[in-house]
C-alpha positions in Angstrom: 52.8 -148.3 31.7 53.5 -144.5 30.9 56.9 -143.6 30.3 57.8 -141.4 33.7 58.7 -137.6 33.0 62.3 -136.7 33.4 63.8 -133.4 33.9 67.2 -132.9 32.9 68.4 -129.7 34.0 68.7 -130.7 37.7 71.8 -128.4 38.6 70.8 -125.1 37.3 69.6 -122.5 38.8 66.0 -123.3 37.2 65.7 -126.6 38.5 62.5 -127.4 40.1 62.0 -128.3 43.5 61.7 -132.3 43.9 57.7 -131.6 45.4 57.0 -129.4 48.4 57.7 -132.2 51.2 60.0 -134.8 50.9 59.6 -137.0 52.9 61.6 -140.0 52.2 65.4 -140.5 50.9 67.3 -143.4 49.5 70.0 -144.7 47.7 69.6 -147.9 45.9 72.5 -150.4 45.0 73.1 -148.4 41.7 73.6 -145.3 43.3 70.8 -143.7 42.1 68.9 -141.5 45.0 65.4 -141.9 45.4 63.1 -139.2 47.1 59.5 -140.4 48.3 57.1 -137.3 48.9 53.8 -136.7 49.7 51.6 -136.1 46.2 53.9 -136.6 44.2 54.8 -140.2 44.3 58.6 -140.6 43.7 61.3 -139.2 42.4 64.7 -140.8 41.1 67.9 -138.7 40.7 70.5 -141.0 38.5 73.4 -138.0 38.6 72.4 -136.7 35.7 68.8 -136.1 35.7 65.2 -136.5 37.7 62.7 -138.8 36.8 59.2 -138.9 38.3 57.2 -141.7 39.5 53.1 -141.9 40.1 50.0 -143.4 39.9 50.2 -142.3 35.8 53.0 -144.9 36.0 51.7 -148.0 38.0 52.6 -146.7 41.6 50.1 -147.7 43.9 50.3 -144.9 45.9 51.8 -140.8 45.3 52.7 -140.6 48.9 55.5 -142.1 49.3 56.3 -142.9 53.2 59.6 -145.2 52.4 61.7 -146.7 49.9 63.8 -149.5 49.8 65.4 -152.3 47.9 65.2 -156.2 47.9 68.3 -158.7 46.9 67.3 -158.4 43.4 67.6 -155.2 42.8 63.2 -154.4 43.6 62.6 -151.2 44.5 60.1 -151.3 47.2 57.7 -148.3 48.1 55.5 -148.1 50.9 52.6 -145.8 50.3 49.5 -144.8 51.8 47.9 -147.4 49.7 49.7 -149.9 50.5 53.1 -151.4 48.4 54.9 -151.0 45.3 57.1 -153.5 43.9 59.1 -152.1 40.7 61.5 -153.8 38.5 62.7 -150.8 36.4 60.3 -151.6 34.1 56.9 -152.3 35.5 55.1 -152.5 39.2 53.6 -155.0 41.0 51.1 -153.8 43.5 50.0 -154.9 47.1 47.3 -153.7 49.0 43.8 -155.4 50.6 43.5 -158.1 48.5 46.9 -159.1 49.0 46.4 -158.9 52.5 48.4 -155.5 53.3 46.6 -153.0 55.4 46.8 -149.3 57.2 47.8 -146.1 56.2 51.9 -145.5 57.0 53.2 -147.8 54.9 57.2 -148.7 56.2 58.7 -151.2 54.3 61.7 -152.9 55.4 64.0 -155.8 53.7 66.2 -157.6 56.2 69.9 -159.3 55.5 67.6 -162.6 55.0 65.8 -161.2 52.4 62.6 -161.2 53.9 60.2 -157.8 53.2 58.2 -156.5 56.2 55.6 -154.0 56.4 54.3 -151.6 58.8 51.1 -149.7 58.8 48.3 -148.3 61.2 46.9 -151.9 61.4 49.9 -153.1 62.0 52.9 -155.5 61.1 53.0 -157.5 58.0 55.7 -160.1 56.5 55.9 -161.1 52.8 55.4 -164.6 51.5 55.4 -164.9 47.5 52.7 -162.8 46.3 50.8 -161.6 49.3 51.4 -160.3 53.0 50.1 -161.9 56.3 49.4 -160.4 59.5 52.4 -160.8 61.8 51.2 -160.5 65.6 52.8 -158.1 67.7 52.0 -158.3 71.3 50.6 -155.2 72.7 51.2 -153.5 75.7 47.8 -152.7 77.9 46.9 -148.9 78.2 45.6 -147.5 81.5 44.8 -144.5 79.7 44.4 -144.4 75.9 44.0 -140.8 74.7 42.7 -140.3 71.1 46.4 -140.4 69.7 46.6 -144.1 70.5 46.6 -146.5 67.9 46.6 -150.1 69.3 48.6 -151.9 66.3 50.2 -149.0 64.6 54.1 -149.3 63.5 56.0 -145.9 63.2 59.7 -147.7 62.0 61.1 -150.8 61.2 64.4 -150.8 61.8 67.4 -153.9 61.4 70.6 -154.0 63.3 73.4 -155.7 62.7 72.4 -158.8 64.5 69.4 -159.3 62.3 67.3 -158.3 64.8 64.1 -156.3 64.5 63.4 -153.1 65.7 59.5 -152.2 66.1 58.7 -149.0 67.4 55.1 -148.8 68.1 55.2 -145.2 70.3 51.7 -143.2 69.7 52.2 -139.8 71.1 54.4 -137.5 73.3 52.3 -138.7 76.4 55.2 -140.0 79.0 52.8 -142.5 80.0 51.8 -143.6 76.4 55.8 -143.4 75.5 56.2 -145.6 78.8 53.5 -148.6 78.1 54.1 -148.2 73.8 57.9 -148.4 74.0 60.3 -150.3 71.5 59.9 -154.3 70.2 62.5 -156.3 69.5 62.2 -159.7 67.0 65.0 -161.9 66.9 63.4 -164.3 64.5 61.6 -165.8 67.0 60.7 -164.4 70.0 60.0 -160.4 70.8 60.8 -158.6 73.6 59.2 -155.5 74.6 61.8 -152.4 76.0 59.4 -150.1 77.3 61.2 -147.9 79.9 64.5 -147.8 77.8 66.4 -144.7 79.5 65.5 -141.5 78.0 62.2 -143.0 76.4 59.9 -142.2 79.6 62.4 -139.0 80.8 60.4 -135.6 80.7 
């Protein structure tokens, strides 16, 4: 793996801008803040200095949609092309073959420890080495304009039940927002809150 180029001269007045849109923030258990951004993978600000995060490096993906971090201490990165698993030292990647799909990529880790994924195609949960396709059900349409995407996930969200928050809205259209609406998964069942107040309000 290349060694990722750092920049150490963060809090002068020459310090360069992070990348042009930033698009993701994070703080991990170390306190080191993360930034994901759109072509320019990620970047990883430690107090004292930036250090920068690509493809060069073993990322899977340079844009960078969201960042978290599992029980271990993994930093997780959801990218365009698919997930990044990273250690501190080296990356493990997940995309097709490991059965992750969809632009988007949201990655989540909930108080169980269990890493979920959200894309275009869909939701996806995290067994070992590989993801699986986790079924949401859908709402019908009466009429689908070309912003809808059937299976696509905008956020995953946890609250502090454990419970799952799916939001699978696909445009400002108050009768897309109405029949889209908000899941919920509560480790076993989901419930669909489609005309939560203020969701389907002009």
């Amino acid at each position: 793996m290349a060694t990722p180029s750092i920049t150490n001269n963060l809090k002068s007045d020459s310090a360069p801008q992070i990348a042009e849109f930033v698009v993701e923030t994070f703080e991990d258990k170390k306190g080191n803040l993360w930034f994901g951004t759109m072509g320019k993978g990620a970047a990883r600000y430690d107090g004292k200095a930036l250090t920068y995060i690509s493809t060069k490096d073993g990322l899977c993906g340079n844009d960078v949609a969201s960042i978290t971090e599992d029980q271990k201490g993994n930093i997780w990165f959801g990218t365009h092309n698919g997930a990044s698993k990273y250690d501190g030292t080296t990356f493990t990647n997940f995309g097709i073959k490991e059965g992750l799909h969809g632009l988007g990529c949201n990655v989540l880790v909930d108080r169980k420890g269990n890493v979920w994924a959200g894309t275009n195609d869909g939701l996806f949960s995290f067994t070992e080495s590989s993801f699986s396709e986790f079924k949401i059900p859908n709402p019908p349409i009466k009429n689908p304009s070309y912003h809808w995407e059937l299976s696509k996930v905008w956020t995953l969200i946890e609250d502090n039940q454990g419970n799952i928050w799916i939001t699978s809205i696909p445009s400002s259209s108050p009768e897309e927002i109405k029949e889209g609406g908000i899941c919920r998964y509560d480790g076993n069942t989901f419930t669909r809150f489609p005309e939560i107040i203020g969701l389907n309000e002009k």
